[in-house]
MARVEXTOR-866233 format. One line per field, with one value per residue (C-alpha): residue in one letter; x, y, z; chain. Coordinates in steps of 0.2 Angstrom, whole numbers, plus 2048, in hexadecimal, padded with zeros to 3 digits. Layout:
% residues N
r c(a:...)
c1 c(X:...)
c2 c(Y:...)
c3 c(Z:...)
c c(A:...)
This chain:
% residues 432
r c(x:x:x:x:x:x:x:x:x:x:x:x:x:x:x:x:x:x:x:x:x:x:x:x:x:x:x:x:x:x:x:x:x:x:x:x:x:x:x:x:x:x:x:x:x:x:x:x:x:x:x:x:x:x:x:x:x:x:x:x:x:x:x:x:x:x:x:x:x:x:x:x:x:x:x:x:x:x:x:x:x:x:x:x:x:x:x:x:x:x:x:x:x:x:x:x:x:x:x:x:x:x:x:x:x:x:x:x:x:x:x:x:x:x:x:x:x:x:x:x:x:x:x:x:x:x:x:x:x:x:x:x:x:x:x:x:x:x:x:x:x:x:x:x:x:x:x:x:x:x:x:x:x:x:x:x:x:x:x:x:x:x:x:x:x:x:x:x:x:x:x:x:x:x:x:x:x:x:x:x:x:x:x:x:x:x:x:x:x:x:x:x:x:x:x:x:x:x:x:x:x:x:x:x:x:x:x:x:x:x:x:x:x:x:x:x:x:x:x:x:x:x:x:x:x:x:x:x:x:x:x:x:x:x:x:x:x:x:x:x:x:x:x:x:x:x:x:x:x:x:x:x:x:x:x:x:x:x:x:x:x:x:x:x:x:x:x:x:x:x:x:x:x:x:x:x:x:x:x:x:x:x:x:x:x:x:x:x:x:x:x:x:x:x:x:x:x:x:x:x:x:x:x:x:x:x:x:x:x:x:x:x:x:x:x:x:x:x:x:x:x:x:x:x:x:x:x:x:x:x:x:x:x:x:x:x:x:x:x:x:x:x:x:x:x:x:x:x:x:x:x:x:x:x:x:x:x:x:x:x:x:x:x:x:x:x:x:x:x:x:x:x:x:x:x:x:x:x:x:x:x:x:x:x:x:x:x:x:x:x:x:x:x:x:x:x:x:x:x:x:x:x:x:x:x:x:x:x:x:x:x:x:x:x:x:x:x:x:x:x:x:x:x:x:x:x:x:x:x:x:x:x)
c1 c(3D5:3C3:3C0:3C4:3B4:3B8:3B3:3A3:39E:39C:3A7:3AA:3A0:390:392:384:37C:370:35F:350:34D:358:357:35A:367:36A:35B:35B:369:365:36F:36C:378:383:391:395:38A:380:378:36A:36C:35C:35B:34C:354:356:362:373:37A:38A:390:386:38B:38E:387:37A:377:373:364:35F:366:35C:34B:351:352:343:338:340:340:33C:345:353:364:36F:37F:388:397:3A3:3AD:3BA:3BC:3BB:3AA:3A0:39E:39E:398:384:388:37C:36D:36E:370:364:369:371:377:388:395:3A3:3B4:3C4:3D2:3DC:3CC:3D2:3E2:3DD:3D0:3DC:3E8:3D7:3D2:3E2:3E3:3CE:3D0:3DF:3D3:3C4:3CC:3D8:3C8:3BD:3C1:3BB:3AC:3A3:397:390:390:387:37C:379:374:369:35E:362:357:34B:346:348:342:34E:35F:36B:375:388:396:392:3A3:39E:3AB:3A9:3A1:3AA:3BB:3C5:3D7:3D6:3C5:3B6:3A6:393:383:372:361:369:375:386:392:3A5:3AF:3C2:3CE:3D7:3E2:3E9:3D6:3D4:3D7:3E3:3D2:3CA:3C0:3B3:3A4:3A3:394:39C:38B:383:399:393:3A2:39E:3AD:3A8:3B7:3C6:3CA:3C8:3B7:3B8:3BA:3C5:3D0:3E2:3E0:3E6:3F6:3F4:3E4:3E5:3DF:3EE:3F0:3FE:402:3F9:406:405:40C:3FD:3F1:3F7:3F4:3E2:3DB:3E3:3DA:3C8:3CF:3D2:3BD:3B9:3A9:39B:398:39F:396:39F:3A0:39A:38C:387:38B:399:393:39B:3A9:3B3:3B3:3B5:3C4:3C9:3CA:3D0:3DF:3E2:3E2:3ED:3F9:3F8:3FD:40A:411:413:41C:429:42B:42D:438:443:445:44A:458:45E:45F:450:448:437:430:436:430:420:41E:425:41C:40B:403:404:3F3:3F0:3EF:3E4:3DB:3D1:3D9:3CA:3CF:3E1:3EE:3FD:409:404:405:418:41B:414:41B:42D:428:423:432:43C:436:435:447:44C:45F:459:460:466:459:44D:455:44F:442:441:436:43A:430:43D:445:436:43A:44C:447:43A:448:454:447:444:435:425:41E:42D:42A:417:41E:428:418:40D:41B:41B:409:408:415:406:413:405:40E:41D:413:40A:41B:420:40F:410:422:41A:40B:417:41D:40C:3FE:3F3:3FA:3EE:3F9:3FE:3ED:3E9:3F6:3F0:3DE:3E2:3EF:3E1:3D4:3E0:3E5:3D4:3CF:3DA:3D8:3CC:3D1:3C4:3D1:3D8:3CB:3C4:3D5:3D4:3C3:3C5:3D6:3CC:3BD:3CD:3D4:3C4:3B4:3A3:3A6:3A4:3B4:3B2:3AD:3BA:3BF:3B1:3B0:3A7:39E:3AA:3B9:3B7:3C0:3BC)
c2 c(86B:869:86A:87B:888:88B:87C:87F:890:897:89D:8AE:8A9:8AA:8BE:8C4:8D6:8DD:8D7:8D3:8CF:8D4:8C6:8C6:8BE:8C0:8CB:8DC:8DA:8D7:8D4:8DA:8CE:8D7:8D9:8DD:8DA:8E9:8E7:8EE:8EE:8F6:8FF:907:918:917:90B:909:903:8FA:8FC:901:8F7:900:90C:904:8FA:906:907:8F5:8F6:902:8FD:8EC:8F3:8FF:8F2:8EE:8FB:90E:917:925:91D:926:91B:916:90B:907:8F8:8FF:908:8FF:903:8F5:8F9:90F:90F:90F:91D:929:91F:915:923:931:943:945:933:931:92A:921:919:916:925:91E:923:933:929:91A:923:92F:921:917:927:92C:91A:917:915:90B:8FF:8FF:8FA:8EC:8E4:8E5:8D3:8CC:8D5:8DC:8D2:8D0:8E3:8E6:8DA:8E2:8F3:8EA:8E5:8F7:8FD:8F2:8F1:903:909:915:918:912:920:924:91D:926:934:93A:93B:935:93E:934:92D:924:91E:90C:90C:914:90F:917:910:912:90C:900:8FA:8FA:8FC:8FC:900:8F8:8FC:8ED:8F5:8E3:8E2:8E6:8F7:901:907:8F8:8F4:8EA:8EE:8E4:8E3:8DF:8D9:8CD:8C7:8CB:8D1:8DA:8D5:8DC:8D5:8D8:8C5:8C6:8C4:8B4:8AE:89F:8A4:8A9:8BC:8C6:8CF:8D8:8D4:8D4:8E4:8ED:8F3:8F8:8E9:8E3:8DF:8CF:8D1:8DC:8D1:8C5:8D5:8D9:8C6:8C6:8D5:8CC:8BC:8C6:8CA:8B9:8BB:8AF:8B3:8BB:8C5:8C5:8D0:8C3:8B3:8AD:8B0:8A7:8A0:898:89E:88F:88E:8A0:89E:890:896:8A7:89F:893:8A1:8AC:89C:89A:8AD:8AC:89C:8A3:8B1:8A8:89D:8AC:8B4:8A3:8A2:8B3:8B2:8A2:8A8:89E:8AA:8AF:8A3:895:898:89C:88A:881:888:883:881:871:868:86F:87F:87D:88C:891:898:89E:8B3:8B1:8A6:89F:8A2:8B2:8B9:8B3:8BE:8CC:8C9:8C9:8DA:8E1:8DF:8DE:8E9:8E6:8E2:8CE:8CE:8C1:8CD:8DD:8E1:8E1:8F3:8FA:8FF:8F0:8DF:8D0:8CF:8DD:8CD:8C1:8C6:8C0:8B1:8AC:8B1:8A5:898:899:8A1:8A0:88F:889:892:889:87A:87B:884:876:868:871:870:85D:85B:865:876:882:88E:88B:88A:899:8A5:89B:8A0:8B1:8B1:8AC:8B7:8C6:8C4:8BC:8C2:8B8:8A7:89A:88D:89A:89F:88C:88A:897:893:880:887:893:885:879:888:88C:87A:879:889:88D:89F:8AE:8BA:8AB:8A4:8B6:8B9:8A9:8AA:8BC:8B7:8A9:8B4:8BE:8AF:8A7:8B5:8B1:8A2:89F:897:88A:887:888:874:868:870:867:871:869:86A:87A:88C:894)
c3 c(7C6:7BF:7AC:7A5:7A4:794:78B:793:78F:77A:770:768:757:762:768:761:760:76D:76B:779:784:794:7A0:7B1:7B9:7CA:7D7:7D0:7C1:7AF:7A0:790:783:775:76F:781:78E:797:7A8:7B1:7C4:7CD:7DC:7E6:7E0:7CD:7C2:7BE:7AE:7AC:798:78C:77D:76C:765:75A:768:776:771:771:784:789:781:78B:79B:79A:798:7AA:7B4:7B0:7BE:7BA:7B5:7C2:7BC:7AE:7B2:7A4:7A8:799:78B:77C:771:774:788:783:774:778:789:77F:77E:790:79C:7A1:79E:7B0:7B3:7B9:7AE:7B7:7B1:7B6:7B3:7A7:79C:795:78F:786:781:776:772:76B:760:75C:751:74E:73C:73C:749:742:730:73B:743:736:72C:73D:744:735:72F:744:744:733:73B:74C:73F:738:746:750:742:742:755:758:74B:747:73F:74C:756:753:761:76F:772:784:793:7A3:7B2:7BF:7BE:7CE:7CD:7D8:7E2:7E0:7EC:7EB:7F3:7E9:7EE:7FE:7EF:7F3:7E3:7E4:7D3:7D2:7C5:7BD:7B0:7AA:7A1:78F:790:79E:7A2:7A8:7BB:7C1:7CB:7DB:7E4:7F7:7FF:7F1:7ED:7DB:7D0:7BD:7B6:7A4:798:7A7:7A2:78E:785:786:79A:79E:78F:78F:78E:77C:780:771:762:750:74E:757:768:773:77D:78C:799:7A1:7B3:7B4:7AE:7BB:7CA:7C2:7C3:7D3:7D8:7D3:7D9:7ED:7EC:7EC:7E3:7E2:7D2:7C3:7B5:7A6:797:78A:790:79E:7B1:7B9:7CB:7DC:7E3:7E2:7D0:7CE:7D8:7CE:7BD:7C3:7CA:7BB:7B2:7BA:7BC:7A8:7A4:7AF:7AA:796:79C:7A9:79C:78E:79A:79C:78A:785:791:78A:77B:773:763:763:755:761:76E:768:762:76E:780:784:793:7A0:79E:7B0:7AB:79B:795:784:777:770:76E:774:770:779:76D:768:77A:77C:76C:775:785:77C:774:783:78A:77C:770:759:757:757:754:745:737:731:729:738:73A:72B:721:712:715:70E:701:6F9:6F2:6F1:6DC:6DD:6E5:6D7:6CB:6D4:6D5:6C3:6C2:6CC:6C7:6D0:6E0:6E0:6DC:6EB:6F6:6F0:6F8:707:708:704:714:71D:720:71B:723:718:709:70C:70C:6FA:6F3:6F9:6F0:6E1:6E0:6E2:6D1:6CA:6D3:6C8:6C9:6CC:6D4:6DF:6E6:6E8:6F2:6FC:6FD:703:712:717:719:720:72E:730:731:740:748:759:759:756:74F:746:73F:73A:72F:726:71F:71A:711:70B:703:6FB:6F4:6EE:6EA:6EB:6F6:706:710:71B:72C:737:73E:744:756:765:773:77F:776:76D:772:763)
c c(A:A:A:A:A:A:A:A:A:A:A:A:A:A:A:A:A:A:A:A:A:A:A:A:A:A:A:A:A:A:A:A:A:A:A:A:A:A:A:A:A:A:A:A:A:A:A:A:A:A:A:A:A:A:A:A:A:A:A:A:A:A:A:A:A:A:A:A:A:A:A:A:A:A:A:A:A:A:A:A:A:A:A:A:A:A:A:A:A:A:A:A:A:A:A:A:A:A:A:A:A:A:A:A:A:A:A:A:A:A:A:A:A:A:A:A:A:A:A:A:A:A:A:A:A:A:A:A:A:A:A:A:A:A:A:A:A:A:A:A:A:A:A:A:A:A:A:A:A:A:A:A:A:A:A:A:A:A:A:A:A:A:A:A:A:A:A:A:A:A:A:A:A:A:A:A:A:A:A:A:A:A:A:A:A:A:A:A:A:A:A:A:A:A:A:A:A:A:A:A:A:A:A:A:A:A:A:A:A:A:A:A:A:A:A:A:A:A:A:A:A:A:A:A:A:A:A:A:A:A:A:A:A:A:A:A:A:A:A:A:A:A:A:A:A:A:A:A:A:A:A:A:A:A:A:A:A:A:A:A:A:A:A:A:A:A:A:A:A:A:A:A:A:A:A:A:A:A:A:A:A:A:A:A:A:A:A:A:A:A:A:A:A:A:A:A:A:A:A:A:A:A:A:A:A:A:A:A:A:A:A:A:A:A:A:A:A:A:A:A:A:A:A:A:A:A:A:A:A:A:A:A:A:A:A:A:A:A:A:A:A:A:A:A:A:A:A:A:A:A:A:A:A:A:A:A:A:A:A:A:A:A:A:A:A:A:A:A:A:A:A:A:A:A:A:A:A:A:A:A:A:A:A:A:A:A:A:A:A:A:A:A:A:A:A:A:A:A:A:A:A:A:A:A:A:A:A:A:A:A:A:A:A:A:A:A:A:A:A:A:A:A:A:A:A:A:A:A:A:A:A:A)
């Protein structure tokens, strides 16, 4: 197969908050970047709209698409429900445009509530400083105090298909429910072979998808992610617009990645599968499969390893059979104080971290620290060792959610400085 598309295309450090200009990229569609891309496709008899980014953002999107075209927005087409594609509904549609999504809407949508601020607080060491960002320049090119996250319901929801002509525009809407959200479809345009993908594949396309994210979510299953890329991949479109950058084009290419992809997610779970009936734990079998170099993908927002973890609790559930205790309601740092006791006190326990370290186990180090610091929270040898595994993971790491973790425990460790860089990435080479 050809080079992977990923090494090509950015990472996710470069999603970056509506601004303007929308450009247009393909006859009668424009884009308006964000944290999640909205489109404009124009018909002879008003707009449609697909996403509408979040709510400080909506806005921005429509001033964008404005400046386009002034006919009545008839649609708005949300691709899924997370709140950079919903949040901006209140500013981008007119007051009798339809509002269509997929059915499963009403109950992600509760199950999203239900945890917002549990969410919010989980995503917020990796997305902050781009949203306090996007605020600012909300206010400053609308001159206004950016609006609230738009809470509206859809007008029009369909189970598996939904179809609607407008202005000689054909639309058809698809449900792929192995997206990011249970909610998720396309928008296929049958006669220009032009699929609206939004983030069906992750936000970052030609990466292995996110079972489940950092900030917590229930489990994304990966038998049907497999049936929704296959489900895009039976369109055979020409050319793909994607939640996040630039447009994906030529059908052979599309086909290509698609089925690389699907190959990829599938191989981590036979191979998950093959080692839970073995016998083989958890912790093994995340460090030992990885992907055949035929079926490289980015690991830029995903990661391998931590979708065989979630594929072994989707089917498996929390408890290991490592230890009793995994049935009960004490961690193991209960005894982290009997251990620096038994170790003879915390310097002990560094000394030991700080070996580790030296025999490049940051891993290892960082669990002896953490045993020391829970009986002296102020030790400095401690918190060095910390700081120096951190850099060194961070060093080392591609990963978005990752890399976000480690710098935020990094300005914990260290205030008033600013940690690192995340390894000395190459365009071609780079996943983030």
């Amino acid at each position: 197969m050809a080079e992977p598309i990923y090494r090509l295309r950015p990472g996710a450090e470069e999603i970056k908050p509506a601004s303007g200009p929308a450009t247009e990229v393909e006859p009668g569609i424009w884009v308006s970047p964000g944290l999640s891309n909205s489109y404009l496709i124009a018909t002879a008899d008003g707009r449609v709209i697909v996403n509408a980014g979040m709510g400080f953002e909506g806005p921005v999107h429509r001033a964008n698409f404005d400046a386009i075209d002034g006919g009545p927005v008839r649609y708005v087409l949300l691709t899924q429900g997370h709140y950079d594609h919903v949040g901006g509904i209140d500013s981008v549609r007119d007051p009798d445009s339809q509002i269509v999504a997929q059915a499963n809407w009403a109950a992600w949508q509760a199950d999203n509530e239900r945890l917002e601020r549990f969410r919010v607080d989980n995503a917020a060491f990796a997305w902050m400083d781009a949203i306090m960002a996007a605020l600012d320049h909300a206010r400053s090119r609308v001159g206004q105090a950016a609006p609230s996250q738009s809470r509206l319901d859809p007008t029009v929801t369909f189970d598996q298909t939904f179809a609607f002509e407008l202005g000689g525009r054909r639309f058809e809407l698809i449900a792929t429910p192995g997206g990011e959200t249970t909610d998720s479809m396309v928008v296929w345009l049958p006669d220009e072979r032009i699929c609206l993908c939004g983030n069906v594949f992750g936000a970052l396309f030609g990466h292995i998808p996110n079972l489940v994210t950092m900030r917590g979510d229930r489990y994304r299953d990966s038998l049907i992610v497999i049936e929704s890329i296959e489900r895009v991949q039976a369109l055979r479109p020409d050319v793909l617009l994607t939640g996040h950058f630039e447009p994906i084009r030529g059908a052979e290419l599309i086909d290509a990645e698609l089925t690389r992809l699907r190959d990829a997610v599938r191989f981590v779970h036979d191979a998950t599968v093959a080692g839970m009936n073995a016998g083989t734990d958890v912790a093994t079998l995340m460090a030992d499969i990885e992907l055949p170099p035929e079926l490289e993908v980015g690991q830029g927002y995903g990661k391998v390893s931590w979708d065989v973890r979630a594929i072994w609790e989707t089917y498996a559930g929390w408890f290991h059979h490592r230890s009793t205790t995994e049935l009960y309601a004490v961690e193991p740092s209960a005894v982290h104080a009997d251990l620096v006791v038994l170790a003879g006190g915390p310097d002990r326990i560094v000394e030991q971290a700080q070996a580790r370290l030296a025999a490049d186990e940051p891993l290892a180090a960082i669990h002896l620290a953490e045993v020391a610091r829970s009986v002296a929270p102020d030790h400095g040898g401690a918190r060095g060792v910390l700081v120096e595994a951190h850099q060194h993971l961070l060093a080392h790491s591609q990963n978005f959610w990752e890399s976000a973790w480690l710098r935020r425990q990094l300005d914990a460790l260290v205030p008033d400085t600013t940690a690192p860089p995340a390894g000395d990435a190459t365009r071609d080479g780079d996943p983030r």
